[in-house]
Residue frames as qw, qx, qy, qz and C-alpha x, y, z in Angstrom:
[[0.000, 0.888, 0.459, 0.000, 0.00, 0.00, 0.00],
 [0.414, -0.060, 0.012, 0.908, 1.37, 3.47, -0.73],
 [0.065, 0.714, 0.461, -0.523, 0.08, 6.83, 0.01],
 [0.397, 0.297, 0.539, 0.681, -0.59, 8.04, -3.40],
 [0.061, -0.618, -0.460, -0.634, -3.01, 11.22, -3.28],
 [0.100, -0.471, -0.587, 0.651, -3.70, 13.88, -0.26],
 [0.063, 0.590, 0.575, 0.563, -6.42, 16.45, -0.74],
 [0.067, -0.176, -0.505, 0.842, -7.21, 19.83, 0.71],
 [0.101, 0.765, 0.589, 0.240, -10.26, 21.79, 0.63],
 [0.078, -0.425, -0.167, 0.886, -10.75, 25.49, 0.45],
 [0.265, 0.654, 0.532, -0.468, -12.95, 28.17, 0.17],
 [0.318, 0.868, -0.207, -0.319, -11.29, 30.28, -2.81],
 [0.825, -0.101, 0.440, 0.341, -9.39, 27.77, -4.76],
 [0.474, 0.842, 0.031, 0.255, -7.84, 30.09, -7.28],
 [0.254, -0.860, 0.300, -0.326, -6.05, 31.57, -4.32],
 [0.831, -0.368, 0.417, -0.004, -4.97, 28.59, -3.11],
 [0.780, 0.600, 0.173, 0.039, -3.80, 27.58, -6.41],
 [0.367, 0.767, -0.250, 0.462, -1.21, 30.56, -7.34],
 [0.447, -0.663, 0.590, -0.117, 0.27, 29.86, -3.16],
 [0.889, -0.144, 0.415, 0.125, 0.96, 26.18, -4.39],
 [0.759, 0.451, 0.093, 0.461, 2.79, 27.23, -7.70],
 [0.060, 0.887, -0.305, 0.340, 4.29, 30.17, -6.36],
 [0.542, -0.631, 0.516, -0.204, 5.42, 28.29, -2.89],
 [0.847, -0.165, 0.505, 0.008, 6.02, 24.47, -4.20],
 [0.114, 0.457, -0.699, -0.539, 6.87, 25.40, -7.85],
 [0.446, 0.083, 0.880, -0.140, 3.92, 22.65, -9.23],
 [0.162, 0.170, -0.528, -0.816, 2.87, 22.73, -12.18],
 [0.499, -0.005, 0.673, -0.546, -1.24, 21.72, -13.02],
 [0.033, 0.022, -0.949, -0.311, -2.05, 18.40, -14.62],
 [0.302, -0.184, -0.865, -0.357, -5.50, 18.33, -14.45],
 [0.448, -0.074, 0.362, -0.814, -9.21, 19.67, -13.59],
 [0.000, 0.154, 0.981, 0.116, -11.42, 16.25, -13.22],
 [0.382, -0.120, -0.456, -0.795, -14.64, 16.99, -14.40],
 [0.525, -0.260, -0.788, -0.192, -16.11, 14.04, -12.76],
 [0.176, -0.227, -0.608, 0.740, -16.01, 15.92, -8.78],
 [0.341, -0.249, -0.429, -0.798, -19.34, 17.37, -10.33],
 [0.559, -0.346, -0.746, -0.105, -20.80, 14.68, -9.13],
 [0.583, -0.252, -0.526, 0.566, -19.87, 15.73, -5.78],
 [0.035, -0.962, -0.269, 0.020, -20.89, 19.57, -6.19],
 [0.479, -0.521, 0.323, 0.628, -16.80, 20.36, -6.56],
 [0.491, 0.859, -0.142, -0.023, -14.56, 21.76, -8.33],
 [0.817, -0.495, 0.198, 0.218, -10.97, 20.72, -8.37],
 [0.434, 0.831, -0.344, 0.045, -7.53, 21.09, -9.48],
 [0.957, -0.159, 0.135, 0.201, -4.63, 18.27, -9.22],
 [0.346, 0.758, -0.550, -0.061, -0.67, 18.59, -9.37],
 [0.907, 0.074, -0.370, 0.186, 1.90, 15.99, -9.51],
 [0.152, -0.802, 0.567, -0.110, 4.40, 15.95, -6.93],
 [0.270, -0.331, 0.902, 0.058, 6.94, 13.18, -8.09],
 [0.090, 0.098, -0.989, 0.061, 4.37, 9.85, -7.96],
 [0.132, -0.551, -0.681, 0.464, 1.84, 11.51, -6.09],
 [0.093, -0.623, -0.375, -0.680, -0.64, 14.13, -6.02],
 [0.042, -0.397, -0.504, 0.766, -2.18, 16.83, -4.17],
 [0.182, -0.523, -0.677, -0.485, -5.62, 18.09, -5.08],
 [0.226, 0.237, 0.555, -0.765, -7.23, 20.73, -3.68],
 [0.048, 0.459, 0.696, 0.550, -11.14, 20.63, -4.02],
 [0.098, 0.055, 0.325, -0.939, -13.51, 23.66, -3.33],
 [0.351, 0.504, 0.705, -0.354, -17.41, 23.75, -2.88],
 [0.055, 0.064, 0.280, 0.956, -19.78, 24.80, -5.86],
 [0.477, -0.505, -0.414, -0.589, -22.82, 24.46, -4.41],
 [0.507, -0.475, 0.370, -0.617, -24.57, 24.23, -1.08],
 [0.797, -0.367, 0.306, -0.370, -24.67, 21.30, 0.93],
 [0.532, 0.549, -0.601, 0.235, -21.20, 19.44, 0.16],
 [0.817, -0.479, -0.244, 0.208, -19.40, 17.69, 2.48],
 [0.695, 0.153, -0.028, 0.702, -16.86, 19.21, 1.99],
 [0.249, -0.687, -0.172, -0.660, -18.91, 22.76, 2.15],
 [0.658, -0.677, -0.080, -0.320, -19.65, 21.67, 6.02],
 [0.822, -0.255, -0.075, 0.504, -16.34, 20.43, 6.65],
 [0.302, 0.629, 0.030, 0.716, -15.61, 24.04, 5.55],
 [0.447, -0.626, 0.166, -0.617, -17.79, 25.39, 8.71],
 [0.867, -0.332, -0.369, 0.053, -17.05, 22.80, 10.85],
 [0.756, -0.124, -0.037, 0.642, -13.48, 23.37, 10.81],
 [0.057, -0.867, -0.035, 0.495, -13.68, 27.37, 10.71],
 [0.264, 0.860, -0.248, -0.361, -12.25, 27.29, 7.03],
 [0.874, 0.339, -0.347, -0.037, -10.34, 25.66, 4.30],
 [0.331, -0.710, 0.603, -0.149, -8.03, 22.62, 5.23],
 [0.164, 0.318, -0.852, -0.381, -7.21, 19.11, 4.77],
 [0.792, 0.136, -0.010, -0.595, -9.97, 16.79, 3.32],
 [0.949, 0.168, 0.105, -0.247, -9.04, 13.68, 1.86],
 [0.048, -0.605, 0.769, 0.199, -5.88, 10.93, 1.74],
 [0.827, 0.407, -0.230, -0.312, -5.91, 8.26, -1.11],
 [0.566, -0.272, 0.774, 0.076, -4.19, 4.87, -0.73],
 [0.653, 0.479, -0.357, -0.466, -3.36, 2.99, -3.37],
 [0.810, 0.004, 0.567, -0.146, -3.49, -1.59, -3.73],
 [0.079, 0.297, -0.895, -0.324, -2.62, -4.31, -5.73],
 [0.256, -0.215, -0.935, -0.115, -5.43, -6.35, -4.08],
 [0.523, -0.128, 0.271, -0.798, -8.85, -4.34, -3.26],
 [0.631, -0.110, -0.741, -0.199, -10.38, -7.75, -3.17],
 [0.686, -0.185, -0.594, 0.377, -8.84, -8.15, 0.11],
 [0.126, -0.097, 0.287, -0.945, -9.43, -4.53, 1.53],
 [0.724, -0.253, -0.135, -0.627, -13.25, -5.24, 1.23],
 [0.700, -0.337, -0.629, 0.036, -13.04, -8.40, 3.17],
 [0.259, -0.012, -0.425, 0.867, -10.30, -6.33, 5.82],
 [0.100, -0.156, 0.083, -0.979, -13.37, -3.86, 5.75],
 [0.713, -0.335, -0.431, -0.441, -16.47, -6.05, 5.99],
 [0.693, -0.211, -0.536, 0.434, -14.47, -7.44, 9.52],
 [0.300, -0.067, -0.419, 0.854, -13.88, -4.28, 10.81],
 [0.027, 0.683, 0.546, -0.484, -17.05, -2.87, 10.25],
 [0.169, -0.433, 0.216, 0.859, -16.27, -0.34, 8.01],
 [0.546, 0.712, 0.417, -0.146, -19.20, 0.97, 5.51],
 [0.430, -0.119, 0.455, 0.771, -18.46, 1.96, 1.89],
 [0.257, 0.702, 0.287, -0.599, -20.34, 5.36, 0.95],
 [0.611, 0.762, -0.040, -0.210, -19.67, 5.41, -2.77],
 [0.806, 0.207, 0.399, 0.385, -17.65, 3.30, -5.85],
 [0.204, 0.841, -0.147, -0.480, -15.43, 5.84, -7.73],
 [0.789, 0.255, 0.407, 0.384, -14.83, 4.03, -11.28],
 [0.277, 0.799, -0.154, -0.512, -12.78, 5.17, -14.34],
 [0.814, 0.546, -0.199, 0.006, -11.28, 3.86, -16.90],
 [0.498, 0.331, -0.542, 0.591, -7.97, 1.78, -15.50],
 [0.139, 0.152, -0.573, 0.793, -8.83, 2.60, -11.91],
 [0.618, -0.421, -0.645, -0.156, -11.32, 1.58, -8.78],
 [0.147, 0.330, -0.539, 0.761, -11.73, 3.59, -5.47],
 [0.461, -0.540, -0.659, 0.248, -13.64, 2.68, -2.20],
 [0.054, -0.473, 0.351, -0.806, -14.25, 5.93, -0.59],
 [0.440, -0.200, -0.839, 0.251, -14.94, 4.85, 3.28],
 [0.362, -0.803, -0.445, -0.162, -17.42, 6.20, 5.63],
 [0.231, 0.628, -0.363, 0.648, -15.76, 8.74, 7.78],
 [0.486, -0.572, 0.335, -0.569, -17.46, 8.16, 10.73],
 [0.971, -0.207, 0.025, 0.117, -16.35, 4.21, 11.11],
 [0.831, 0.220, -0.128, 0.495, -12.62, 5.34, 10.48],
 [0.301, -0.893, -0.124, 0.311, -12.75, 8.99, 12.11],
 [0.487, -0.371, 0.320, 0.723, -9.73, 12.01, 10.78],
 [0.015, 0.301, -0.546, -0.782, -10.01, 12.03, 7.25],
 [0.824, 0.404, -0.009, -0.398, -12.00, 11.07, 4.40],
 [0.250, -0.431, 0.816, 0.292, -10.07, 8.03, 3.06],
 [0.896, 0.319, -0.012, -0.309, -10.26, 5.81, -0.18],
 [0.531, -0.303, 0.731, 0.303, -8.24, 2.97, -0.99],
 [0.583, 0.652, -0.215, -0.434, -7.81, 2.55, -5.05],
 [0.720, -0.007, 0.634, 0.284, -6.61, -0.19, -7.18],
 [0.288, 0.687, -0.348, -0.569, -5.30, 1.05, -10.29],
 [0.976, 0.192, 0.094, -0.035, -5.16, -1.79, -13.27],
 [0.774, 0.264, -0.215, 0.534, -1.20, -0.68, -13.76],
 [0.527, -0.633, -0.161, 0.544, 0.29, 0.32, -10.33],
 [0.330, -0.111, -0.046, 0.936, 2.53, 3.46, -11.90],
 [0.017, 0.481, 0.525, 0.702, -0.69, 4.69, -13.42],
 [0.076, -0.393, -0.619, 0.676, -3.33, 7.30, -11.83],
 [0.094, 0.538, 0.705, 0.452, -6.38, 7.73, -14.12],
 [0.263, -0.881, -0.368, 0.142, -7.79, 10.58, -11.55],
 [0.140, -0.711, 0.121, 0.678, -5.24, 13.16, -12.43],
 [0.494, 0.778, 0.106, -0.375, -6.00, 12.94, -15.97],
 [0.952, 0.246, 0.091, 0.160, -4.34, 11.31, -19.34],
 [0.672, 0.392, -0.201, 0.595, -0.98, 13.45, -19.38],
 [0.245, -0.917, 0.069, -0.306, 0.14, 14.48, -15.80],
 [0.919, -0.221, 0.045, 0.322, 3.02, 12.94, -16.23],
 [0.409, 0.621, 0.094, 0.662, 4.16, 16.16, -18.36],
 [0.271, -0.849, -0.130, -0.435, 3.32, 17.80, -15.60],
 [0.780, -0.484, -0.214, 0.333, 5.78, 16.43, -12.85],
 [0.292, 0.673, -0.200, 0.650, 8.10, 19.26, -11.46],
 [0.796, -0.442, -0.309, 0.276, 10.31, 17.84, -8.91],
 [0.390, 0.486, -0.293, 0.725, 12.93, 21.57, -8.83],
 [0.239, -0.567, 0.180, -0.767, 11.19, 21.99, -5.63],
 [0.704, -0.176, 0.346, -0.594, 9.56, 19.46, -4.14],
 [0.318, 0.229, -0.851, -0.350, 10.07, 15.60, -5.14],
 [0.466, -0.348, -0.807, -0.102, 7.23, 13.40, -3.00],
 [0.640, -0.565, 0.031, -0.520, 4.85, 12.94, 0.19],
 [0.454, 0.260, -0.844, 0.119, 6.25, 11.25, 2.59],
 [0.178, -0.293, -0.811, 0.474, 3.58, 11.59, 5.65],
 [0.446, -0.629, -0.344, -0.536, 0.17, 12.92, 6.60],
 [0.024, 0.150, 0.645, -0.748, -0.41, 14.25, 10.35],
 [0.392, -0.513, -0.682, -0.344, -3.96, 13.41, 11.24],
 [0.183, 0.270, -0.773, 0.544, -5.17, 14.92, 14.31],
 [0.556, -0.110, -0.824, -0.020, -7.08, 13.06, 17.07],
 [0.610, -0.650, 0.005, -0.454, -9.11, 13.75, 20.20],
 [0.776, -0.478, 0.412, -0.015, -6.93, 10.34, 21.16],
 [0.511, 0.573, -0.603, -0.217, -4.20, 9.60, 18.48],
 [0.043, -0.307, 0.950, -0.044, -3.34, 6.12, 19.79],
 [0.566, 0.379, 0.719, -0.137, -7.17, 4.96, 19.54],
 [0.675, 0.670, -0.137, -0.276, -7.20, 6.47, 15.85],
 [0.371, 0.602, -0.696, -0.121, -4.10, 4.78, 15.00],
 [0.480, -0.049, 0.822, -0.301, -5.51, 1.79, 16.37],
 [0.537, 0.594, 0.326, -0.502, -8.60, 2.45, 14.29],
 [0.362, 0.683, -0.479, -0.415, -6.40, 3.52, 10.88],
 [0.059, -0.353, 0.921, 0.157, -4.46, 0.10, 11.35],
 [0.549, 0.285, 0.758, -0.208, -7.44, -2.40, 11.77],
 [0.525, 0.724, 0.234, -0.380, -8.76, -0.68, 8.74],
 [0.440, 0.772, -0.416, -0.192, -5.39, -0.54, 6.54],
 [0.907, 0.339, -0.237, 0.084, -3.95, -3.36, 7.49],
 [0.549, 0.463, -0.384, 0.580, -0.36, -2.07, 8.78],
 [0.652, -0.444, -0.555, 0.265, 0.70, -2.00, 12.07],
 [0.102, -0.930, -0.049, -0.350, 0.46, 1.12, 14.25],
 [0.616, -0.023, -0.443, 0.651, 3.77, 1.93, 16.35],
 [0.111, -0.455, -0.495, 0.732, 2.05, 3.72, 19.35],
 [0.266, 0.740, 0.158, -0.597, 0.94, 7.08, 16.95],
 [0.019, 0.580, -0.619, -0.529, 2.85, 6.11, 13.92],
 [0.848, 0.192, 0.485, -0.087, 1.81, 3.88, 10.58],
 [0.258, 0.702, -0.357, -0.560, 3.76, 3.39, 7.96],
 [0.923, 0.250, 0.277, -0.093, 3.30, 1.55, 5.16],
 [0.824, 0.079, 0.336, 0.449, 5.23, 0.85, 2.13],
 [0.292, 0.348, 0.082, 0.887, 5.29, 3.97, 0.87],
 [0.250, -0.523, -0.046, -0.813, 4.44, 7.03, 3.19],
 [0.277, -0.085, -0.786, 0.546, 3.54, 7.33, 6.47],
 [0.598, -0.594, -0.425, -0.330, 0.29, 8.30, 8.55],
 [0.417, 0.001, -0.581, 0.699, 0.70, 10.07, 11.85],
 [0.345, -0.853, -0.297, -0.257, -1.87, 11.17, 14.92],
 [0.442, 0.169, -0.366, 0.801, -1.34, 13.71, 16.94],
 [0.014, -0.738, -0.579, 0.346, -3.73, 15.73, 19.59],
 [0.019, 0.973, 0.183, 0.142, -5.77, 18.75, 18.80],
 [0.485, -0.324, -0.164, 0.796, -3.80, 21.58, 19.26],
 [0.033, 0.114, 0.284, 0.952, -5.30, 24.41, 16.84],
 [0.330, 0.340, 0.555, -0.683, -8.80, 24.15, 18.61],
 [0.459, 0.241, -0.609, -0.601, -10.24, 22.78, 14.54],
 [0.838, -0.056, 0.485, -0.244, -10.93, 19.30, 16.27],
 [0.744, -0.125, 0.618, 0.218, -10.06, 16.37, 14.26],
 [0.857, 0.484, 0.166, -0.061, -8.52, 16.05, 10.77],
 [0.758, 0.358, -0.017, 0.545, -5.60, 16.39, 8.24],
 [0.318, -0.918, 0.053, 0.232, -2.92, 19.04, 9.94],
 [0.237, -0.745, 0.494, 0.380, 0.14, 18.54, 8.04],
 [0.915, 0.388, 0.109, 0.028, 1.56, 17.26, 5.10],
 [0.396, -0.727, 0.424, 0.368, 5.41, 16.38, 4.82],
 [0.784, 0.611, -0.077, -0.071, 6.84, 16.74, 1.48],
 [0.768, -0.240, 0.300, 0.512, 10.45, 15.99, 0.63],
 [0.447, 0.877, 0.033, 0.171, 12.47, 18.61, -0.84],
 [0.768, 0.280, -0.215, 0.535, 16.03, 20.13, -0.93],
 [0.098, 0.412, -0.285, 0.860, 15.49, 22.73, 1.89],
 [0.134, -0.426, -0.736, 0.509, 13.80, 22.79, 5.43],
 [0.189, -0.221, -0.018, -0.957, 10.82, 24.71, 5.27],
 [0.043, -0.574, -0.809, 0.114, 7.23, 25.18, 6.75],
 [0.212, 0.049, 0.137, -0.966, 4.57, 27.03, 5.92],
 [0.418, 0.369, 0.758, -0.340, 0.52, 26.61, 5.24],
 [0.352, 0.036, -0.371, -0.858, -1.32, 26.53, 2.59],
 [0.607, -0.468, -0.285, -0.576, -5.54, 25.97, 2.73],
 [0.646, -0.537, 0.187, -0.509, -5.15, 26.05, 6.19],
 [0.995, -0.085, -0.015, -0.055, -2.51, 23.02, 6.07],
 [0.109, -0.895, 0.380, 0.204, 1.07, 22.95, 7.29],
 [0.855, 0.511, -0.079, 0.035, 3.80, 21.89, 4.89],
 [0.698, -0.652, 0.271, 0.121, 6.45, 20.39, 6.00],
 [0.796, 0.574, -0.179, 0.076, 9.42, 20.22, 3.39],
 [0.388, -0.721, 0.556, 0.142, 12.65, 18.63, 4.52],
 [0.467, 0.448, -0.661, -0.379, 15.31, 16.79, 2.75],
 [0.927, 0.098, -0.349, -0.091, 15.29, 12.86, 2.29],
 [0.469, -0.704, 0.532, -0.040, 16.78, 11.39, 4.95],
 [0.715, -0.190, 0.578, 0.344, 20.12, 9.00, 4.27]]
């Protein structure tokens, strides 16, 4: 399993937009038409392998819209796993309880998106992709699009947690991979809780990229952690 996709949400995604190409140097591969469905709008770069995606409300009553006011404004929304064998995630998920709120198909590519309230943090989907390098959801050439002079991957999500050690209890039963106290990591990319601290209550608080300088700053309301590759 490898974390393959994180998503923010905000209110003014234009804005958000020109801070990620001004601040990460990313270049964009791709609005997906299909987040219609969903009452979004949306806008995908590569970063390396991976993606980031912010999406933004266009209509009333969104989840994403109420995860807007929940959380007092834009932040993180949604982290994408990618399989070899969703066969075996649906059994993992029919054991643990775990309800599946909507199939996302395309051509080449299968996602589970998972109830939030049996898995708690994030929105989360697990995807199966018919050729692992591929990623049909950022659209047929966003491979032109990769621009690593700044940034080259994701290497972790910070989730946070009324109790991070019973989410990361929770995260594991559900993915599969064992939790070390607050800490999962899988094959590619890590997953980390951590308590409230910004009075927002639970979700996505950080994303750590890998790049050739220490920095942090926020964008939609998410901090960005860029250090280099360790070893």
């Amino acid at each position: 399993m490898r974390l393959r996709q994180v998503a923010f949400v905000a209110e003014d995604l234009s804005l958000v937009e020109a801070t990620i190409e001004e601040s990460l140097g990313l270049s964009l591969c791709f609005r997906d038409p299909g987040v219609k469905v969903f009452g979004l709008k949306n806008v995908l770069y590569p970063i390396g392998e991976q993606l980031l995606e912010v999406v933004s409300p266009i209509q009333p009553g969104t989840t994403a819209g109420r995860l807007l006011e929940k959380r007092g404004g834009d932040g993180g929304y949604m982290v994408i796993f990618q399989v070899d064998d969703l066969a075996s995630v649906r059994q993992r998920l029919n054991e643990t309880g775990v309800r599946i709120v909507f199939e996302a198909t395309a051509e080449g590519v299968l996602g589970l998106h998972l109830h939030p309230r049996d898995i708690g943090g994030a929105i989360v989907s697990i995807d199966q992709t018919d050729e692992w390098e591929s990623w049909p959801w950022a659209g047929p050439n966003w491979r032109d699009h990769i621009d690593t002079s700044l940034v080259t991957a994701i290497s972790a999500v910070e989730i946070q947690a009324e109790n991070p050690e019973t989410m990361a209890r929770r995260w594991s039963e559900v993915l599969g991979y064992p939790a070390e106290k607050t800490t999962i990591a899988l094959d590619e990319g890590e997953i980390r809780f951590v308590e409230v601290t910004d009075g927002r209550g639970e979700g996505v608080s950080a994303v750590e990229l890998v790049g050739d300088q220490s920095e942090e700053l926020e964008i939609s309301g998410v901090r960005i952690l860029v250090s280099p590759k360790e070893g």
